[in-house]
C-alpha positions in Angstrom: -30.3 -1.4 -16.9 -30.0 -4.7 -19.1 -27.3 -3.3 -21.4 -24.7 -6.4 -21.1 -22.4 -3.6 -20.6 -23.3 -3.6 -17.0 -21.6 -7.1 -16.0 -18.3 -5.9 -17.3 -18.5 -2.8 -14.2 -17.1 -5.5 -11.4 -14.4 -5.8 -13.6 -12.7 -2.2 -14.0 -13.4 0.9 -12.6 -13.6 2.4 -16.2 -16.5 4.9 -17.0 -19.1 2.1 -19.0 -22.5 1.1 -19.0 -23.5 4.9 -17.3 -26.7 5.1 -18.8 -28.3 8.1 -19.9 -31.1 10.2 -19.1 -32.7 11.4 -22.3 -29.6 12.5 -24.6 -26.9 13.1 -21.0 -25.6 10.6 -18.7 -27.6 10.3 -15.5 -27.4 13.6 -12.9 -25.5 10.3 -10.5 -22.8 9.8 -12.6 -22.4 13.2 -13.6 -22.0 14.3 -10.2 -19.5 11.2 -10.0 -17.7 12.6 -12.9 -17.2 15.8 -11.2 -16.0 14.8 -7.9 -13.4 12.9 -9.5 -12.4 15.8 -11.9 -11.8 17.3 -8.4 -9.8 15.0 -6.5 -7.4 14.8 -9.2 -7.3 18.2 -9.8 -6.7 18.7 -5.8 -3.9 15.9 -5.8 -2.2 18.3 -7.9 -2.1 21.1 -6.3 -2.8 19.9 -2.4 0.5 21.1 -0.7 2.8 18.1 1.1 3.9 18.6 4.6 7.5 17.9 3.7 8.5 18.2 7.8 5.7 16.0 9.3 6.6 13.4 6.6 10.2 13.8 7.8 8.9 12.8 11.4 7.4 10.0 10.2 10.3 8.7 8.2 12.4 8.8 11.8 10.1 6.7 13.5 10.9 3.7 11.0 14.2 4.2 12.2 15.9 5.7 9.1 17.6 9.3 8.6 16.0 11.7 6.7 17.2 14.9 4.7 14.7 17.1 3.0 16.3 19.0 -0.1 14.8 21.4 -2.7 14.2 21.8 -6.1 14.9 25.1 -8.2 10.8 25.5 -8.3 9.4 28.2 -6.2 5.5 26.7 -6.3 3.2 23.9 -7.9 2.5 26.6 -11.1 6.1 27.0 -12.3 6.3 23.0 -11.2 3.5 22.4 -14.1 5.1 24.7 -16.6 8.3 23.4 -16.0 9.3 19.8 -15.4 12.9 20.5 -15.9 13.4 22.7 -12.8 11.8 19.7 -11.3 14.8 17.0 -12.3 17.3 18.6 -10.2 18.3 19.8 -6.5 19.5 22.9 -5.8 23.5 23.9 -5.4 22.5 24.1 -1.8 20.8 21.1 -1.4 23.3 19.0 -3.8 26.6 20.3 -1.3 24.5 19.1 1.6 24.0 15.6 0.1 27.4 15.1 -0.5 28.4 16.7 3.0 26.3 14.2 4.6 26.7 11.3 2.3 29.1 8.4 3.7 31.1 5.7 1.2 28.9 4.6 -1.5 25.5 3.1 -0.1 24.1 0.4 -2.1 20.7 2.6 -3.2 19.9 6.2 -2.7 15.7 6.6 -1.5 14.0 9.4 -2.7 10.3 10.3 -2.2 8.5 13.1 -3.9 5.3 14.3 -4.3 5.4 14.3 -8.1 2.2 14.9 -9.3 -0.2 13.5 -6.7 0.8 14.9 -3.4 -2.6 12.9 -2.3 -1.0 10.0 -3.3 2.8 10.6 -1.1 0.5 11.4 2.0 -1.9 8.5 1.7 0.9 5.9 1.0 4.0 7.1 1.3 5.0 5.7 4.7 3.1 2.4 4.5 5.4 2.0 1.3 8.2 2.5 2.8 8.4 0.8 5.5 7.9 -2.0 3.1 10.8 -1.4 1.5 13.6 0.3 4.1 12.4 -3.7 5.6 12.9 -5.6 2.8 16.5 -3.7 2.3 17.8 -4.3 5.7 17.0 -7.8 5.5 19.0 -7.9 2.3 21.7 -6.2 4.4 22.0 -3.4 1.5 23.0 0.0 2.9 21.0 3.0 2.1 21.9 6.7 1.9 19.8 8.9 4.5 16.3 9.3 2.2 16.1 12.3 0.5 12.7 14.1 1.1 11.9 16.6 -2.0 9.0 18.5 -2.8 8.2 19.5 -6.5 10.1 16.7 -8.0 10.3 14.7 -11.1 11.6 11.1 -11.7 15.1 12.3 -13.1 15.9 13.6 -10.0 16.8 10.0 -8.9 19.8 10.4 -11.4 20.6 13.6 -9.9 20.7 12.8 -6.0 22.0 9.0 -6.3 25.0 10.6 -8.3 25.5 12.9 -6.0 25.6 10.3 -3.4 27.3 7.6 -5.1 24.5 5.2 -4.5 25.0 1.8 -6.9 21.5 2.0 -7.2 18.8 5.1 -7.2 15.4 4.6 -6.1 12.4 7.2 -6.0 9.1 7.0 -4.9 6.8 9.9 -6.6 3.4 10.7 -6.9 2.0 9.6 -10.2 -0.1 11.7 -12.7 -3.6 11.3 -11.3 -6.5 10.4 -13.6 -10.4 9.9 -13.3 -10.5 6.7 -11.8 -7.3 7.2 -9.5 -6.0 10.6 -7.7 -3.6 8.7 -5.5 -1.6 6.2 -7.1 2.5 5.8 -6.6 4.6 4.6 -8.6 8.7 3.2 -8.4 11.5 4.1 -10.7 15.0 2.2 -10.1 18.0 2.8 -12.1 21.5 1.2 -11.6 24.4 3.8 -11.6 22.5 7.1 -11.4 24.1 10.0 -13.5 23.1 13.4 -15.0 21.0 12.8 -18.1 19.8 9.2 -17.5 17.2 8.4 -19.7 13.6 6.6 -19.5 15.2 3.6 -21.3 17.7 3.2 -18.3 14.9 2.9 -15.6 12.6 0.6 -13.8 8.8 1.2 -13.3 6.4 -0.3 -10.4 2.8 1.9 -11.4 -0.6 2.0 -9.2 0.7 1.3 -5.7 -2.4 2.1 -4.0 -3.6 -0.2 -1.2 -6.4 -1.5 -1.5 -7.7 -0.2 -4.9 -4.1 -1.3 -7.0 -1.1 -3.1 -5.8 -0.6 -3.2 -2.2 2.7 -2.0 -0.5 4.3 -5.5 0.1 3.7 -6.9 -3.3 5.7 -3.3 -5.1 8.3 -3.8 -2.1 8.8 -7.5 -3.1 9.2 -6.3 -6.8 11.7 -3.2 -5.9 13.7 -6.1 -4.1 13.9 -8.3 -6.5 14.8 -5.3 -9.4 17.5 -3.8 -6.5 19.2 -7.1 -6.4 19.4 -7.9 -9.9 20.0 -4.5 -10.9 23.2 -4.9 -8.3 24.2 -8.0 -9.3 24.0 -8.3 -13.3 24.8 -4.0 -13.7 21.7 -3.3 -15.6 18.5 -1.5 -15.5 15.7 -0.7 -17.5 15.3 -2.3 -20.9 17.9 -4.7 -20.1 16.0 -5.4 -17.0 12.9 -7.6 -17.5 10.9 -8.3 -13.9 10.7 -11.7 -14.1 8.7 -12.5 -10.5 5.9 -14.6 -10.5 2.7 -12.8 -12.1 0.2 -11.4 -9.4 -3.6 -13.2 -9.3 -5.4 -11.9 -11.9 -8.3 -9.7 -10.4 -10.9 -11.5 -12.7 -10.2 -14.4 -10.4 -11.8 -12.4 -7.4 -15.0 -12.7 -9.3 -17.0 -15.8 -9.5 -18.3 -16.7 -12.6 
């Protein structure tokens, strides 16, 4: 093709420039279309080895508790996201049975809506993080392990805890151009019926196609400690670490 169009493909991974083939797109990128139509549909419903990921959560050297949502499959999780924001009666006494003082943050992973995503990243991620913590010296509560989740649910297990500071990791929505992307949410005193407006957001954490595990890590830190420190999160709570390199500067002109 000549279409100037084509130049601009380095740049994003965006469906442009496909060509056609009389009045379709090319058989190629049809087939390309419907593969990813697939993985993200399979992300979806691809079911998360809660246990195994427990396993590997004890090798890093920190306690895990898995805990369960009110939602008896990925079909009722779809249909409804508020059986997702909270743990059971079960699971809630447990948390607090185990809990001890107030730790500084409260981890949670989920599988959200990508469980592709929680397998492919999840422990690379966090041992970025459970590092960066215990160099900070900030205590955290044994991470909560929770299938079927949504992002509230950080406002519901780091009450429950009496965390300072909530953290969960969760499987983001997955799209055409990315089926296993994480993202961050942080909020500073976690309680029933936080809002978005009270929480932090670290999107596409996906080594090596979006930002890699250190660099979110570095940002959670850096949120985490001014979160504790100044009492705020969310709107109130502007990121203000250096920008990352643009990725049109891996491109020579």
């Amino acid at each position: 093709m000549t279409d100037s169009w084509v130049a601009l493909r380095r740049f994003t991974r965006a469906r442009i420039a496909l060509g056609r083939a009389g009045h379709a797109v090319p058989t190629g990128e049809l087939l390309e279309f419907q593969l990813a139509h697939a993985l993200a549909r399979d992300a979806v419903h691809f079911s998360w080895d809660v246990a195994a990921f427990a396993g590997q959560v004890r090798t890093l050297g920190e306690e895990a508790v898995i805990l369960e949502t009110p939602v008896t499959g990925r079909t009722e999780y779809l249909r409804r996201p508020d059986l997702g924001r909270v743990v059971t009666e079960e699971s809630r006494t447990r948390l607090k049975r185990i809990a001890a003082g107030s730790p500084d943050v409260a981890l949670i992973v989920t599988n959200g809506l990508s469980s592709t995503a929680v397998q492919r990243h999840g422990i690379p991620l966090l041992k970025a993080i459970v590092n960066g913590y215990r160099a900070r010296h900030l205590t955290i509560a044994p991470i909560s392990l929770v299938a079927n989740g949504r992002v509230a649910l950080l406002d519901d297990i780091g009450s429950a805890v009496g965390a300072r500071v909530a953290v969960i990791i969760v499987g983001e929505r997955p799209g055409l151009t990315a089926a296993d992307s994480l993202g961050i949410y942080l909020t500073f005193a976690p309680h029933p019926g936080g809002t978005d407006a009270e929480r932090n957001c670290i999107s596409n954490i996906r080594y090596p196609d979006g930002l890699g595990y250190e660099a979110a890590a570095e940002k959670l830190l850096y949120l985490t400690e001014e979160a504790l420190r100044r009492g705020i999160s969310g709107v109130a709570l502007k990121d203000e670490t250096p920008e990352l390199p643009s990725v049109l500067s891996e491109f020579p002109e």
